[in-house]
N, C-alpha and C positions, 0 to 999 in steps of 0.2 A: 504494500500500500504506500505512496507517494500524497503526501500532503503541504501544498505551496501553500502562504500567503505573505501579502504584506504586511507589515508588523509597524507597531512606534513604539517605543521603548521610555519608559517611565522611572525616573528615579525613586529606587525607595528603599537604599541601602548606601551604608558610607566604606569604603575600605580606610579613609583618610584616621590617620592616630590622633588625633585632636581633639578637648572638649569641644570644640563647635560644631564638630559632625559627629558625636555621639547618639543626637536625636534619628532614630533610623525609621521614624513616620516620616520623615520628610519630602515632600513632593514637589519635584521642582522641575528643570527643562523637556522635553516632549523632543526628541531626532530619532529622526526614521534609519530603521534599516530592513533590511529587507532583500527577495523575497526569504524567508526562514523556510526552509524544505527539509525532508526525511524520507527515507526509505528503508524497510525492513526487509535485511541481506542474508544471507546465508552468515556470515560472517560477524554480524552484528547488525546495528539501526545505524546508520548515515545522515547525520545532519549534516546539513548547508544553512548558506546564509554569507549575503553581499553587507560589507560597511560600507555606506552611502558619504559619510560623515570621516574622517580618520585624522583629522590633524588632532586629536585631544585623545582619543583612545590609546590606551595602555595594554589592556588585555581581555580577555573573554572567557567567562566562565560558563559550562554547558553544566546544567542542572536537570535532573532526571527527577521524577515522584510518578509513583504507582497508582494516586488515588487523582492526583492536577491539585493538592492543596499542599501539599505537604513535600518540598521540593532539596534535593541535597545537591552539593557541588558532585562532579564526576571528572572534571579535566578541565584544566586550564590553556589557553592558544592564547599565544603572542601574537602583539601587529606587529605585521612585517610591512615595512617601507615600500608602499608604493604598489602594495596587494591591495583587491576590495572584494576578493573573493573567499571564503574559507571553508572550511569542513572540519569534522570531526566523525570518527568509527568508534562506537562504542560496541565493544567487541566483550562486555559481561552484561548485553541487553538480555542473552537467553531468550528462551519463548515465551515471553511475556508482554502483557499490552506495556506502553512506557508511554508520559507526557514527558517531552523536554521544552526547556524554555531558555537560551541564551543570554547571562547577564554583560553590556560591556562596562565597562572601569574605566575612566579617564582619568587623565592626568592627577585630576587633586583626589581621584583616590572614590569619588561618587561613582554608584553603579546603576546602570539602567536596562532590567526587564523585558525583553521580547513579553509578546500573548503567547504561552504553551502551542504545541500541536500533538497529537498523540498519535502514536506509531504500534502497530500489532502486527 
């Protein structure tokens, strides 16, 4: 099963060490990326996903949850200069339904949310 969409990504996580980004209700800039796609491989589940945006990203956490509320990190992908394209093979998906949802991290350490897609 393959599942595209466009996604906007919502801050509502701080990675920054600072009392001032302790507060992690925090809801602030709205930047698209996009399309966030998946496929369920022999191998594993195949996320994709294009950064629209990359002068401020840092890195990209790909978060997996069983149920879509309850969401853990799985692997972390570096920006690489001058890519807009990325992937991750999550190759411990097993036969299992999986939502993943894409966090990115910019520079001051703020992280922003993809909408889940689920893959079986």
């Amino acid at each position: 099963m393959i599942l595209v969409g466009l996604v906007q990504m919502t801050t509502v996580f701080s990675y920054a060490k600072t009392s001032v980004s302790a507060d992690k209700e925090k809801y602030a800039n709205i930047s698209p990326v996009g399309p966030l796609a998946g496929e369920a491989l022999e191998l594993g589940n195949q996320i994709v996903w294009e950064n629209f945006i990359d002068e401020d990203v840092k890195f990209f956490v790909i978060q997996r949850s069983s149920d879509g509320q309850h969401f853990k990190h799985v692997a972390m992908v570096q920006k690489l200069d001058g890519q807009s394209n990325y992937s991750f093979l999550d190759k411990k998906a097993g036969n299992k339904q999986w939502f993943y949802r894409i966090m990115k991290v910019n520079q001051l350490g703020e992280g922003f949310f993809t909408e889940s897609i689920l893959l079986r």
